[in-house]
N, C-alpha and C positions, 0 to 999 in steps of 0.2 A: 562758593558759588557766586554768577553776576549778581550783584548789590541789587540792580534793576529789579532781576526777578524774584529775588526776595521782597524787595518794598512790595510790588505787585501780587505775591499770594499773598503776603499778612496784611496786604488791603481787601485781594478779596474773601478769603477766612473772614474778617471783620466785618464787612458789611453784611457777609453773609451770618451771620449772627445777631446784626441789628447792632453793633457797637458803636459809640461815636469814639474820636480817638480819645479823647478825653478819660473814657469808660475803662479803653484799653488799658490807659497808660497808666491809672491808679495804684500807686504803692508800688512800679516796678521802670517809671521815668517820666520825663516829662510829657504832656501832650505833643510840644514844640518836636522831640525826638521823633514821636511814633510820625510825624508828618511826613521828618526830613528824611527817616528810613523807608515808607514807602514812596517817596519820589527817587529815591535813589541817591539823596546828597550826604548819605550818614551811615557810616556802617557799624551795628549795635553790637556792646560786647557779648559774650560769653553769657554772662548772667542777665540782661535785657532779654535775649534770646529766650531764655527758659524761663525765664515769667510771662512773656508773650504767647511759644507754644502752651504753657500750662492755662493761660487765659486763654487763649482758642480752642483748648481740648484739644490739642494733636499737640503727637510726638516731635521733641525735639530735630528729630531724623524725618521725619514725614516734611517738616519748616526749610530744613537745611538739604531736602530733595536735590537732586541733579539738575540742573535747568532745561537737560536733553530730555523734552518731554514729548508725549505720544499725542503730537497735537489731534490727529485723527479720532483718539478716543475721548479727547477735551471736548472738540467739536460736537462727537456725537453725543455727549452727556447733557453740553448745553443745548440741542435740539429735543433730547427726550424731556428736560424740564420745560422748555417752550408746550411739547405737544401737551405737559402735565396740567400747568394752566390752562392751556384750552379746550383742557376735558376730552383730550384723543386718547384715551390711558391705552388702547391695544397698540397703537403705533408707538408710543412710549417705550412699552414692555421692550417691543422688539431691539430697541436700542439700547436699554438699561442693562439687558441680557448679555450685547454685544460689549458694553463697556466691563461690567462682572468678569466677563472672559480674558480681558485682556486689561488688567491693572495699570493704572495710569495714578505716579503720586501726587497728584492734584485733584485724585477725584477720590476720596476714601471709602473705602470699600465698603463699610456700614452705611455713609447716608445714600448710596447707590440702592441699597438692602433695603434703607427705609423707603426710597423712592416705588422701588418695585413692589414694597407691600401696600401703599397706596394706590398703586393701580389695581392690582390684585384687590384691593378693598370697594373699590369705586366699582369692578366688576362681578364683585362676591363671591370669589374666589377665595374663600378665606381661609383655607388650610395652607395656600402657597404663604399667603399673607403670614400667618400664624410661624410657619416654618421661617421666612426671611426675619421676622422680628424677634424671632427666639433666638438665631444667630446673632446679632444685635445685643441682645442685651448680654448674652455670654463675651461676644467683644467689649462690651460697656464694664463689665464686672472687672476684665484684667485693666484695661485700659483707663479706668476710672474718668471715664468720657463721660458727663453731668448733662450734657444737653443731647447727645445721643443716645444716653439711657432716655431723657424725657421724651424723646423724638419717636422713639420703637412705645414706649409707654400711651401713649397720647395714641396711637394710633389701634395698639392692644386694647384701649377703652373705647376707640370707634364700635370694632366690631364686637365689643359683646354689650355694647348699645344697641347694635342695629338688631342684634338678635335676644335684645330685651332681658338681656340679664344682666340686670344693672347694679346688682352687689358687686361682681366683679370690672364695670364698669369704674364705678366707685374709687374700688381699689387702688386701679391702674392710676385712675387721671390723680388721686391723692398722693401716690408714687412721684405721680412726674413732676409736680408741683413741689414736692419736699428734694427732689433733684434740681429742678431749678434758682430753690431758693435758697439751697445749699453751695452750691457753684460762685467763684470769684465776683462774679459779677449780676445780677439780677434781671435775667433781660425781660422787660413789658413786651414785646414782641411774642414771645412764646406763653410768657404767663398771663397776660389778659384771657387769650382761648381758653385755656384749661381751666381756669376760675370761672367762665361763664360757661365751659362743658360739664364741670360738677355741680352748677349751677341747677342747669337745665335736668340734669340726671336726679336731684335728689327732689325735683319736682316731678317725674314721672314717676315717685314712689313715693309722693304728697308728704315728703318732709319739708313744706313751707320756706321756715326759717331757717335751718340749713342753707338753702337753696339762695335765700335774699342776702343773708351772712358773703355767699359767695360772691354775687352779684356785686355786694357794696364795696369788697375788696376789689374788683374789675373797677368800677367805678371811680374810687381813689388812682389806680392808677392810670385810668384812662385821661383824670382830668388832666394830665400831662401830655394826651395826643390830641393831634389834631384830624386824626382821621373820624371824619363825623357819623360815617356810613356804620361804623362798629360803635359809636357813642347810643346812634338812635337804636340798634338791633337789642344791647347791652336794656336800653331804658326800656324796647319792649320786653323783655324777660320778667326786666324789675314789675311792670305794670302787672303780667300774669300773675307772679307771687304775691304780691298783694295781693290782686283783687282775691286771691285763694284764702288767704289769711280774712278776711272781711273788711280791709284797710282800705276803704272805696276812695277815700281822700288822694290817699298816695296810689292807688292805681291809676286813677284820672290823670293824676299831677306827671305824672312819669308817661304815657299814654301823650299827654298834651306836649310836650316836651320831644318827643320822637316824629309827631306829626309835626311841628314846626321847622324840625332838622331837616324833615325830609322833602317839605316844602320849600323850606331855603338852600336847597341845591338840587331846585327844580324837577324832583322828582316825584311831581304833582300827584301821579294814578296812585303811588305807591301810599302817600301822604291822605288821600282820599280812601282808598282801603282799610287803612289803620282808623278813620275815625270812624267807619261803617262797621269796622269791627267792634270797637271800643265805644260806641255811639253812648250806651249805656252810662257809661262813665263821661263821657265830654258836653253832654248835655248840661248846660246851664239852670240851675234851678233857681225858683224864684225868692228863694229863702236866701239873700245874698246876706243877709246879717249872720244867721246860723254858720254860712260856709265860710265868714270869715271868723269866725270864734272858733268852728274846728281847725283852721290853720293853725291859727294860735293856738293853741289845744297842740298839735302837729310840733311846733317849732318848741314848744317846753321839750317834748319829751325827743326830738330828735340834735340835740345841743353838744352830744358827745358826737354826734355820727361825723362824717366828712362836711366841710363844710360848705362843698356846692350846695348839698343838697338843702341844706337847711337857707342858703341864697336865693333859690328858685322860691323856698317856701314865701319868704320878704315877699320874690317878683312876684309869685302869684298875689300877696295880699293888696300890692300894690295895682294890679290890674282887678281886683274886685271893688279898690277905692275909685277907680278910674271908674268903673260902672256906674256908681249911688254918686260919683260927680264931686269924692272928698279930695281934692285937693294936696291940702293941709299933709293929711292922715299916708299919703301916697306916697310923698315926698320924704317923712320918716322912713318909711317902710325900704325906699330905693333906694335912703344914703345907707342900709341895713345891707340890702342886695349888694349895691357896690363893693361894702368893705370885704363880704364871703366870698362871693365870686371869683374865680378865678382868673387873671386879669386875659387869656387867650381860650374863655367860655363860651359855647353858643350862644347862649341866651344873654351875651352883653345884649346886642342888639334892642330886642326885646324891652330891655332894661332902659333902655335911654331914650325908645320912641314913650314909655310910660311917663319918663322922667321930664323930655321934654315939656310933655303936656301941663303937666301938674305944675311946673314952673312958670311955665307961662300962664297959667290962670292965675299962678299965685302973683302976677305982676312983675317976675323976675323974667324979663326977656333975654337979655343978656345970656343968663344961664342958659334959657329955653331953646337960643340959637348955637350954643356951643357944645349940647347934648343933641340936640338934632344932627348936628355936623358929623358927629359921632355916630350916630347911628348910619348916616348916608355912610361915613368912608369904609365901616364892617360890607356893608351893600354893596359896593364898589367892591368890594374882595371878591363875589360869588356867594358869601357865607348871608341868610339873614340874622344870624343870632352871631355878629362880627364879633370879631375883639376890638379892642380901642388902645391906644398907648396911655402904658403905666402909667406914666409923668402926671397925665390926664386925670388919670382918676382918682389919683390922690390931689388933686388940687380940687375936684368936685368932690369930695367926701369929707370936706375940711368943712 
């Protein structure tokens, strides 16, 4: 078949899956290859091929398709996913229906299935739903398709969520998660949701820590995105399990942390909600000696977990130091925060309006202007809790 249109579906297979080529190319060639065969300047052997389709989950023969294709039903497939993002799921149907009827090998006939059972689902229609994702996963079984089993799975735990029976909830989204992680490659794209859907689920049947367990795995991985909007949602979850658990420390702390996100990309009513909700918790008590000894209290015992979290714990001590005016005491705390943090973390930001301070009391202006500067260029991003360049931060943590 044209080279062209080969490079061009195993780019978009790939993107469609969240892959970078990088991801692709692991154990079956090099990055440089997967480039030069989707632009069309490299034509991959025999054996590139089938580590590719086997990384995409489609058939060798699905990859090596005709190029004579039904652009008519390409077209309509990409309009019914447009209507799906904008929540028109009936005008959807109508054309996901029309693409099912007329097979198009670009468009595989399962995630069309799964498309259609999310509309179906979004309508409550859930026996059509049930029906399309039951076909699904019987193609998933032959086809040993890992993220189209997860895709029907994931969606089989929406709806006996919505319909409150959440053992079987459970079940599903625990499935599609051991499909995910079993598959070539690990995509954060699909497995963050699903860790903070069994999250959420084993907190509407007040198993707590289960629930936070789940969370902190989302969390570990999240600290690798940069999508903030699912960072601050992920920390509300975390705040409700705690405060469930009686962990009022770390429900505040994660609470305060999702209000700051949501403040720092100007999505002020939203950021104002959450602290009217959580007021309980963000209130400032005047026992600021007590709430820094529970931190510390906090940071012994949270030393194995991920180590943002136990970072924020530093930035909070160091903004309790900032209050009683120590200085000294801040400054330890932030070269702490710096080394955990992750170096593209909300909460640099945060970290370095605290750090400037505390430097420049302490007589260190120098420092106090080139941690400020930092702070400004995350600001400059859109982000308030910026990141800063690496180089940087290891020369401030020396």
């Amino acid at each position: 078949m044209n080279i062209n249109v080969l490079g061009q579906r195993i780019k978009e297979l790939r993107m469609k899956k969240g892959l970078k080529q990088q991801e692709l190319s692991e154990g079956i060639c090099t990055p440089s290859m997967i480039s030069q065969v989707e632009s069309g300047r490299a034509r991959p052997s025999h054996d590139i091929l089938v580590g590719i389709a086997d990384r995409l989950d489609v058939s060798l023969e699905f990859l090596m398709a005709d190029a004579n294709l039904n652009m008519k039903v390409s077209s309509n497939y990409k309009m019914a996913r447009g209507f799906i993002a904008s929540q028109q799921y009936r005008t959807a149907v109508e054309l996901l229906e029309e693409v099912l009827m007329e097979p198009d090998t670009r468009t595989p006939s399962a995630e069309v299935k799964i498309d259609l059972a999310e509309c179906y689902l979004h309508e409550k229609a859930y026996d059509q739903a049930y029906s399309f994702l039951h076909e699904v996963l019987e193609e998933a079984a032959l086809t040993k398709g890992k993220y189209q089993l997860a895709g029907a799975l994931k969606l089989l735990g929406e709806i006996e969520f919505e319909l409150q029976r959440y053992a079987f909830a459970l079940r599903h989204w625990k499935r599609a998660v051991e499909a995910v992680e079993k598959s070539n490659v690990r995509n954060r794209v699909l497995l963050i949701p699903l860790l903070v859907k069994l999250g959420i689920c084993y907190q509407a049947i007040n198993q707590d820590q289960e629930a936070i367990s789940c969370f902190q795995r989302a969390a570990r991985l999240n600290d690798k995105t940069t999508d903030l909007n699912s960072i601050a949602d992920l920390y509300m979850h975390m705040s409700a399990a705690y405060q469930s658990t009686g962990d009022h420390w770390k429900a505040s702390s994660y609470a305060e942390r999702a209000v700051g996100i949501c403040e720092g990309l100007g999505v002020l009513a939203l950021g104002e909600d959450i602290r009217t909700k959580y007021a309980s918790f963000l209130e400032e008590e005047n026992e600021t000696e007590k709430e820094i000894e529970a931190v510390w209290s906090s940071i012994q015992g949270t030393q194995e977990e991920n180590s943002s979290e136990v970072g924020f714990a530093y930035l909070r001590l160091a903004k309790l130091y900032e209050k009683l005016d120590q200085h000294e005491s801040a400054i330890q705390v932030c070269e702490q925060a710096n080394q955990l943090l992750p170096t593209q973390h909300p909460d640099r930001t945060e970290l370095y309006r605290v750090w400037s301070w505390a430097a420049f009391q302490n007589g260190d202006w120098d420092r106090a202007k080139e941690l400020e500067a930092s702070r400004e260029e995350g600001e400059s991003r859109g982000i308030e809790h910026g990141e800063a360049n690496k180089s940087r931060d290891g020369e401030m943590g020396q």
